[in-house]
Structure formats: structure tokens, C-alpha cells
N, C-alpha and C positions, 0 to 999 in steps of 0.2 A: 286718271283725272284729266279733265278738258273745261276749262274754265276760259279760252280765248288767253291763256299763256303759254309764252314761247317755253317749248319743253327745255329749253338750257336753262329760263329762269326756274323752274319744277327741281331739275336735276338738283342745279346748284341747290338750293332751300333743302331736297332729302341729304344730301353730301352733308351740307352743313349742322343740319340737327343730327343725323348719324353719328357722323364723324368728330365733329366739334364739339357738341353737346352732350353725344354719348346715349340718344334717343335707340332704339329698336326703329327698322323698317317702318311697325304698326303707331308707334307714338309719334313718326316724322308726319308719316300721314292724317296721321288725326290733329297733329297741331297744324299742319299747311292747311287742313281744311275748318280748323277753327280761324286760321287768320283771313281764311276766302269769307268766311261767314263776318268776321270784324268789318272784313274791307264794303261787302254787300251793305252791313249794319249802317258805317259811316258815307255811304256814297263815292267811294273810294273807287276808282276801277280795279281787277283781283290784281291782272298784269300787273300795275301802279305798285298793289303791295307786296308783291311777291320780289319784284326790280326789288324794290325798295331793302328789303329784308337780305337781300342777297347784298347789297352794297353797302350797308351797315354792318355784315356779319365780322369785318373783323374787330370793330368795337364792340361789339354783341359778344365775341367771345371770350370776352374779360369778365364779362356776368356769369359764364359758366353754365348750371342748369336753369338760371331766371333767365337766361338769356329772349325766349321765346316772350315772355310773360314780360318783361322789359319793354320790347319793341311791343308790342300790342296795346300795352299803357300808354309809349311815347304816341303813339298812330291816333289812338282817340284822342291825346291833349293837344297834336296838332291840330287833329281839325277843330277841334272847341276854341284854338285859338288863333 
């Protein structure tokens, strides 16, 4: 993946859906690249969301497996507000 983010913000996001949430390799990736697609969606730079997602993850990981699905709800209601 090369979306102009820094590969520690990448790592960190697969560590965290792995390891935190308990994602497979293939589900880390397919949701990092649904949240590239969010962030495209809202105007969002990808870096911006991906920071983003890595500096929330330890409150993220109180949601468990909504955890991803969480932060992508909060993401759109920030920018709408």
C-alpha cells in the first residue's frame, strides 16, 4: 500500500487491527483500505486518517471488534460537524 503515508502510521493501523482487534493479515488490509476510501470520500487527507486512527486506538480498543466501524462513524460526524 502507498497512499503518501508514513509506513509507521501503516504498521501501526495492521498491529492494531491484528493484534487489538483480532483482524487476520487480509481483514487489517481490507479495512485500512476502506478507511483510505472514507478519508478520499470526506476530503480527509489518507495520512490525516490513518494518524488519526493510530492515536485513538487505545480508546478504540475498548469497542473491541466495532472498534474499526466506530472510528469511521466518528470520522464522517466530524466532518459533517
Amino acid at each position: 500500500m502507498s497512499w503518501g503515508v508514513a509506513a509507521s502510521d501503516l504498521a501501526g493501523g495492521l498491529q492494531s487491527l491484528i493484534k487489538v482487534m483480532g483482524q487476520t493479515a487480509e481483514e487489517a488490509d481490507a479495512t485500512l483500505l476502506s478507511m483510505s476510501a472514507l478519508a478520499m470520500d470526506l476530503g480527509v487527507p489518507i495520512d490525516q486518517m490513518m494518524s488519526d486512527f493510530n492515536t485513538m486506538m487505545p480508546e478504540l480498543a475498548a469497542l473491541g471488534p466495532t472498534a474499526a466501524d466506530s472510528f469511521r462513524e466518528m470520522a464522517r460526524v466530524a466532518k459533517v460537524t
